[in-house]
C-alpha positions in Angstrom: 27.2 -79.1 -10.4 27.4 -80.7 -7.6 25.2 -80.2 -4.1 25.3 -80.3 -0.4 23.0 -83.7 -1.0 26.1 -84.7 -2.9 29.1 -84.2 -0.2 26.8 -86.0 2.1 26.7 -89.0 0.5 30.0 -88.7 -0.3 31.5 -88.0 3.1 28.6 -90.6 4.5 27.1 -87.9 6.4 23.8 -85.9 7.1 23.4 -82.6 4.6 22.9 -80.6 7.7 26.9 -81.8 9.0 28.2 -80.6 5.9 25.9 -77.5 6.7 27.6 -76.7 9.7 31.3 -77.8 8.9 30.8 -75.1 6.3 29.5 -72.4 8.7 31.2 -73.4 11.8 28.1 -72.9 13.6 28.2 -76.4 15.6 31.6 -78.2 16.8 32.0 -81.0 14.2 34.7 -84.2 15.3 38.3 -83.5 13.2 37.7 -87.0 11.8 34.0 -86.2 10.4 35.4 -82.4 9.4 38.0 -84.1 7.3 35.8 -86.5 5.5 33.4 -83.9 5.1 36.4 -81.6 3.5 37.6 -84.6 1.4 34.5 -84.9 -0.2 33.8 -81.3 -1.0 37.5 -81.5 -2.6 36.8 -84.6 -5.0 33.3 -83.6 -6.3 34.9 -80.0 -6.6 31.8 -78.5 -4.9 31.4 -74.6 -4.4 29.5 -73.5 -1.4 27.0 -71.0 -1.4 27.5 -67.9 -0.6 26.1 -67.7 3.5 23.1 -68.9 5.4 21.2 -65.8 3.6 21.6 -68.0 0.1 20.8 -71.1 1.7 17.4 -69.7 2.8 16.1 -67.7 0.4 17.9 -69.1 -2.7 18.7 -65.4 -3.4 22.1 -63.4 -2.4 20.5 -60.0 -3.3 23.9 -59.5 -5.0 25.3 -58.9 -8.3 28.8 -59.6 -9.8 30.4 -57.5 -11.7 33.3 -59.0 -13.9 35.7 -55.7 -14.7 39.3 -57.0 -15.3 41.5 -53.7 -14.4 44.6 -54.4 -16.9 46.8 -52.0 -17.6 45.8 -51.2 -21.0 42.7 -50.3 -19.7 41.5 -46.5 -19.0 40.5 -47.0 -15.5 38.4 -43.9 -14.0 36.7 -44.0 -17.7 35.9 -47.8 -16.4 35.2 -46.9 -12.8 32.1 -44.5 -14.6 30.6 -47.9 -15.0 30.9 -49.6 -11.8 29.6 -46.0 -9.9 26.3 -46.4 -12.2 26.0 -50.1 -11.4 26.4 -49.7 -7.9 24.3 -47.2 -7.8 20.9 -48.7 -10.1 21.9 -52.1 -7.6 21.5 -50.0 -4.5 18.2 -48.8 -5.7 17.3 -52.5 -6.2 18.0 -53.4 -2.8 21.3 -55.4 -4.7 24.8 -55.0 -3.4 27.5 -55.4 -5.9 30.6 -57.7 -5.6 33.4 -56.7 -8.2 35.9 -59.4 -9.7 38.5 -56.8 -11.3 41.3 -60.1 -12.2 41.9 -60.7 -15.3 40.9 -64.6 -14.3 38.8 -65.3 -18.1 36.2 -68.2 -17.7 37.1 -68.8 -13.9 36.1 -65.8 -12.6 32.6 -66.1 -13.7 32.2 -70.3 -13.3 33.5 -69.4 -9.4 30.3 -67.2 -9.2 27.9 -69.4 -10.8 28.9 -72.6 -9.3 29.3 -71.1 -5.5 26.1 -69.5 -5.7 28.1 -66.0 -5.3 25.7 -63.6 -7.0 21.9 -64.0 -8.8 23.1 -62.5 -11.7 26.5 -61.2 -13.6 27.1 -58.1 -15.8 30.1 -58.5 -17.8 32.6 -55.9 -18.7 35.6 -55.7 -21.3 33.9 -57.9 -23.7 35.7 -59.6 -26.6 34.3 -60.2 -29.8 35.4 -63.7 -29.7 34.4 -63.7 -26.0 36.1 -67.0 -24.1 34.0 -66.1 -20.8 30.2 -67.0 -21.9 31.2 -70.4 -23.0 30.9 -71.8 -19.1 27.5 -69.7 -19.0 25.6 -70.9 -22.1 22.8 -72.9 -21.4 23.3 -72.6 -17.5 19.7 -70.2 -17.4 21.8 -67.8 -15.2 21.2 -64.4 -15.6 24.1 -62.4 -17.3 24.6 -59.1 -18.7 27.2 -58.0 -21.6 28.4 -54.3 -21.4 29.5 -54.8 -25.2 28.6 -57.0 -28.1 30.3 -60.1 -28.7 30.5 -61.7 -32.9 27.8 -64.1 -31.5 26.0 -63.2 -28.4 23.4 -66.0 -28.9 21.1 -66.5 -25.9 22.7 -63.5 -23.9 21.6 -60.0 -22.7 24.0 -57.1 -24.1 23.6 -53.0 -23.9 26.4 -50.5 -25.0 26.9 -47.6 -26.8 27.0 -48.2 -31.1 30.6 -47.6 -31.3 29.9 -48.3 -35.4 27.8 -45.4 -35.6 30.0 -43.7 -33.0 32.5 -43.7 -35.3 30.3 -42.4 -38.3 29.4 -39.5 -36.5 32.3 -38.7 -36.1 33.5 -38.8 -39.6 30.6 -37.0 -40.8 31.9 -34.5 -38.6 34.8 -33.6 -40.1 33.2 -34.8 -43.8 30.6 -32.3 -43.6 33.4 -29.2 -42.5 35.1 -30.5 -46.0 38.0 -32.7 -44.4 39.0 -35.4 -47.3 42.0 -37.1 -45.6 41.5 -37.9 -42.3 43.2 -40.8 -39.2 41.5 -42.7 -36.8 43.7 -42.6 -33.6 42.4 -45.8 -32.0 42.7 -47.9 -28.9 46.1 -49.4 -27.4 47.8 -52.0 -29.8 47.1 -54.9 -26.9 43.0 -53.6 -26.7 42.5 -54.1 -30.3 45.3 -57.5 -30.1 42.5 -59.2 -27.1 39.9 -58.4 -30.0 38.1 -56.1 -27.7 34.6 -55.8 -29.0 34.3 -52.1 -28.8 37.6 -51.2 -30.0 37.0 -53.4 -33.2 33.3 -52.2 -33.4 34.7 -48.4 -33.3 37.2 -49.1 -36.5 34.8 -51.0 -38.4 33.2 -47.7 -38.4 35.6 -45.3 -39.2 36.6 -47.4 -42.3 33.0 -47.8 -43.8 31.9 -44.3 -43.2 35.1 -43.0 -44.6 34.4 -45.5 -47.7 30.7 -44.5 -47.9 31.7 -40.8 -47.2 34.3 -40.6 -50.4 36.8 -39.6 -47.6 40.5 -40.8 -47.0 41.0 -42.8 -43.8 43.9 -44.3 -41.8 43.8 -46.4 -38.4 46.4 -45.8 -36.1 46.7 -47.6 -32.6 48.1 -45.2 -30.1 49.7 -46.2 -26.8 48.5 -43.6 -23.6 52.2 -42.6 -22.7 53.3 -39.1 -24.3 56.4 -40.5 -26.3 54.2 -43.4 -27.7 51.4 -40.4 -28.8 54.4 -38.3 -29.9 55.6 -41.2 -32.1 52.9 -41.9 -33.7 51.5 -38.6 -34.7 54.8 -37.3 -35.9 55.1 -40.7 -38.1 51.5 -40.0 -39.2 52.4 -36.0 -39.9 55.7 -37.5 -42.6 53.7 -40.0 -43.7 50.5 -37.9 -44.8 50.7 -34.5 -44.6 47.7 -34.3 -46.0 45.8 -35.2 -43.1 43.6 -32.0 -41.6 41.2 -34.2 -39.4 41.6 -36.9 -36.2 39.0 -38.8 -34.8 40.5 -40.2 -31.4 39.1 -42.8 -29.9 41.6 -43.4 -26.7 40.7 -41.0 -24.0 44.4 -40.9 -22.2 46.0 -39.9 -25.2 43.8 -36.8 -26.1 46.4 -34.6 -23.1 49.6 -35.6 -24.8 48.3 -35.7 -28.6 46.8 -31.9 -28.2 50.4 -30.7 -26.8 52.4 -32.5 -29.4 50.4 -30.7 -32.3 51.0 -27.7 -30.7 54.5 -28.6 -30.5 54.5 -29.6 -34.5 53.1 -26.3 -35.1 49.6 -27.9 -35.7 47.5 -25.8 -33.3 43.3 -27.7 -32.6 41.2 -26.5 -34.5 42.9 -24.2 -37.2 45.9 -26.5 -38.3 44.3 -30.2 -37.0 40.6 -30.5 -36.5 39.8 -33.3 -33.3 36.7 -35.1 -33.0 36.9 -37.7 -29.9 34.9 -40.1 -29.0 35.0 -39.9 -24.9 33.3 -39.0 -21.4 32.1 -35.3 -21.3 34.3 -34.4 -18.7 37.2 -35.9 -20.4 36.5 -33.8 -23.6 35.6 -30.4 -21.9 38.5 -30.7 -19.6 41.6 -30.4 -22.5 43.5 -27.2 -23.5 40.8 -27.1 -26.2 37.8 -28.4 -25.6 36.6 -31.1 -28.0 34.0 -31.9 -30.0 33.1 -35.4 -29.0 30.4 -37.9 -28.8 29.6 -39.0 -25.2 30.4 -42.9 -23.9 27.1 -42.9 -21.8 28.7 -44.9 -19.0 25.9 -43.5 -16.6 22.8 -44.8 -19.3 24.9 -47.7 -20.0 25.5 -48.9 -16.7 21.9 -48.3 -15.3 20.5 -50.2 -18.4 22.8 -53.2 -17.5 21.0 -53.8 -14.4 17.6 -53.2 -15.7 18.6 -56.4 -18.0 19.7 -58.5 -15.1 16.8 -57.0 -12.9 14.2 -58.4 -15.9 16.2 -61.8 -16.3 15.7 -62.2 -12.4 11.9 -61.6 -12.9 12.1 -64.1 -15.9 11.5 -62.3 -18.7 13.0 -63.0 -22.3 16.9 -61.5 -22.9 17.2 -58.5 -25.2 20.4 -56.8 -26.6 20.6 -52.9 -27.7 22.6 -50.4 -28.8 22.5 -46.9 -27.3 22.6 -44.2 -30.1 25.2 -41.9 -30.3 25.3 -38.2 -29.5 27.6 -35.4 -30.7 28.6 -32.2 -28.6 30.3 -29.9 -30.5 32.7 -27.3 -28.6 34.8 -26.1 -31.4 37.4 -28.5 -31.8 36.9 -29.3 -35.7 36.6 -26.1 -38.8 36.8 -26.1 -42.1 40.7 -27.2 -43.1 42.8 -24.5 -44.5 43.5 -24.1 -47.9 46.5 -23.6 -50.0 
């Protein structure tokens, strides 16, 4: 990528002009400013990111790439970037979010202008178009999520895989033989979104393994989408007596349309969720649920970049899951 050194020679000037036209701190001639400018434009260079970079080659910040779409659940997402924020704070770090949905952009802007020392990454595909413009650069980034092929890159998340196992085993283990996944948004598991993918992988070989019926669903968050699809899935199979949800703003509207169908939680549909504690102890029936550790998560993903900063090797885990049960799920009636 190109350097100061670079716009020098290409505007015919000293480094330390192209210095101060970028920080205004000395009055520059309009004639040297604009060749100065012109060169930056052609070679495409990024400056750095203040006089504090320039010195000590280190921001003390860290980007944090968190597209905020629609689709997206956002105070389940903002659980992540409060953990972040605060492990950074504790390493002297200071956090600068890029929430656009900009793809490979977003995070060449921050490597090339010297924006950050390192990158956590959120909303990871499993085909995932962003590392592409880091691979091979030696710049430190963390996944939150597991793409297909991470390679050379640093990843921590939750197992959604054996996320979703536990929660089968759940309601296999009560004696539930025909049970639905009720998934992510039809445009999360569309973008291939790693955990999304991860998480019905899951279901499907545990119910396999488990000798239990299984169905995937994908469930939009607004209460007629929810309706739809759970009365479609109530025709459909009736003999359904257990959902594992895995789409924390439809767990509200889904618990009052079974009680609208006549299919009170837990004696005439057992729920096991996948979702934030306070999410799952906060519905008209409390739910038995395995935890996203966004707290654990999100601490770990800095430890990662914090290691990668002190040059050592890359790693990649996955955070085992854990099941609180609150009553949600029983044995399914007979007869």
């Amino acid at each position: 990528m190109p350097t100061i050194a670079d716009v020098a020679r290409e505007a015919g000037v000293a480094p330390s002009t192209v210095s101060y036209v970028l920080s205004g701190k000395r009055t520059i001639s309009a004639e040297t400013r604009a060749r100065v400018e012109a060169g930056i434009a052609r070679l495409g260079y990024r400056p750095n990111a203040g006089a504090r970079a320039l010195a000590s080659a280190s921001t003390k910040i860290v980007g944090l790439v968190v597209p905020l779409r629609t689709d997206v659940n956002v105070p389940v997402i903002m659980q992540f970037v409060a953990a972040i924020t605060v492990e950074c704070r504790r390493h002297d770090y200071d956090v600068l979010l890029l929430t656009k949905d900009e793809g490979p952009e977003a995070v060449s802007r921050v490597v090339q202008g010297s924006m950050a020392d390192a990158i956590i990454v959120m909303d990871v595909e499993a085909d995932e178009p962003r590392l592409e413009s880091l691979r091979g650069t030696g710049f430190p980034v963390v996944l939150i999520g597991v793409p297909d092929s991470p390679g050379e890159f640093a990843c921590v998340d939750l197992d959604f895989a054996a996320a979703a196992r536990v929660c089968v085993e759940r309601l296999a283990g009560l004696g539930h033989t025909h049970v639905s996944l009720l998934g992510a948004t039809p445009a999360v598991y569309d973008r291939g979104t790693s955990y999304a993918l991860r998480f019905r992988a899951g279901f499907e070989e545990a119910a396999r393994s488990l000798g239990v019926s299984g169905s995937v669903h994908a469930v939009g968050a607004d209460h007629r989408e929810v309706e739809s699809v759970l009365d479609r899935l109530l025709h459909d199979e009736p003999e359904v007596t257990g959902l594992v949800v895995h789409n924390e703003a439809a767990l509200s509207p889904l618990l009052q349309s079974l009680r609208a169908a006549g299919r009170e939680v837990p004696e005439g549909m057992s729920v096991v969720a996948l979702c934030p504690d306070d999410i799952a102890e906060t519905q008209a029936v409390p739910l038995d649920a395995v935890s996203i550790p966004a707290t654990d998560v999100g601490r770990r993903a800095v430890e990662l970049a914090m290691s990668q900063l002190r040059g050592e090797p890359t790693v990649q885990e996955l955070l085992p899951p854990h099941l609180t049960v609150r009553g949600s799920a029983v044995p399914p009636r007979r007869g």
